[in-house]
N, C-alpha and C positions, 0 to 999 in steps of 0.2 A: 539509393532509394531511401525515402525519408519515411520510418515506420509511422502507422496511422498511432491514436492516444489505446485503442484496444489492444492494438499488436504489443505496444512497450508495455501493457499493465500485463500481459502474458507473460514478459519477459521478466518481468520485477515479480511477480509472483513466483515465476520458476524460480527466480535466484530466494526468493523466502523459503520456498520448499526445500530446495538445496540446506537451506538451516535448520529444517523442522520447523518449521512455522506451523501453526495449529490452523484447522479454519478457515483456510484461504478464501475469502470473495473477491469478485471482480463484480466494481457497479460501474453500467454505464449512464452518466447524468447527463450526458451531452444536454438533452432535451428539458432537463429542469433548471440548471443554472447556468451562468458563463464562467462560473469558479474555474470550473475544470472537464473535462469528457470522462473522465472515467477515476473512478478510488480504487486501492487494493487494500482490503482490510483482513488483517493476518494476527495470528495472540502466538505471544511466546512466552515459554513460565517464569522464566525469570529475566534479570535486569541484562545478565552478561549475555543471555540468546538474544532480550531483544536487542541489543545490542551490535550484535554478530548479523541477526537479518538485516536491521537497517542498511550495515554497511555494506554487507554482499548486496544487497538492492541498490545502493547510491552507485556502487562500483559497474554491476550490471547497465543500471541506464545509461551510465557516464562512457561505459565504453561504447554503446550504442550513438555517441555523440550528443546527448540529452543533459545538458547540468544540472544539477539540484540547484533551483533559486532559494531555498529555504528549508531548512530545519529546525525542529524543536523539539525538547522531552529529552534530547541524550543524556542529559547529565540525574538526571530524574530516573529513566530508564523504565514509565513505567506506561507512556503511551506516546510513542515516538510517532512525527509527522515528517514528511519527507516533500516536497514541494516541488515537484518539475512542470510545472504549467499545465498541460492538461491532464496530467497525471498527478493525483496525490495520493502518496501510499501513508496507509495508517500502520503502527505496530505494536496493539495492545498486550497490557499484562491477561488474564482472564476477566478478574475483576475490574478493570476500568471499562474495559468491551462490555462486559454485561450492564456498566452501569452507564455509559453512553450511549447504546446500544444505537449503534451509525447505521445499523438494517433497518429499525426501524424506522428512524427519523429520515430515510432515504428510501421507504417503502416501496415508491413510485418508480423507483431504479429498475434497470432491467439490470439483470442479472447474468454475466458471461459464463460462458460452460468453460470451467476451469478443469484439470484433475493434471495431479502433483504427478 
């Protein structure tokens, strides 16, 4: 059974919580763009956490049969992007999250009931 894009942003969120990810959202954008159906935006305090979520989240979706088509920010560590088609997970430091602030510029998101 082929998880819907909500189901797997559940699943990559649980695998952030698993690292202490700070913050965790689920937006579902299905309805605003074709980018993607859903983001997980999660803050971790430093470079080696975020580090650690990204990869338990790649690891997580990958075993659910989902690849990463793209990544970005590892080497930087300081707002990583993770790329599985209708899934895109964010993994900011505090300070980049406050200053892109993806809640708001994604306002119109609805918002999935998540808890870690």
């Amino acid at each position: 059974m082929e998880l819907t894009a909500t189901q797997l942003a559940i699943e990559a969120a649980t695998a952030a919580a698993d690292k202490k990810a700070k913050d965790i959202k689920i937006l579902d954008i299905e309805s605003l763009t074709p980018m993607a159906d859903c983001f997980v935006i999660c803050s971790a305090n430093s470079s080696t956490q975020i580090e650690a979520v990204a990869r338990a989240v790649e690891e997580k979706v990958e075993q659910l049969g989902v690849r990463c088509k793209a990544r970005e920010g590892l080497t930087e560590a300081r707002w990583v992007l993770l790329d599985f088609g209708d899934l895109v997970v964010h993994v900011f430091r505090p300070e980049e999250r406050d200053f892109y602030n993806l809640e708001r510029l994604w306002g119109d998101a609805v918002e999935v009931p998540f808890e870690a």
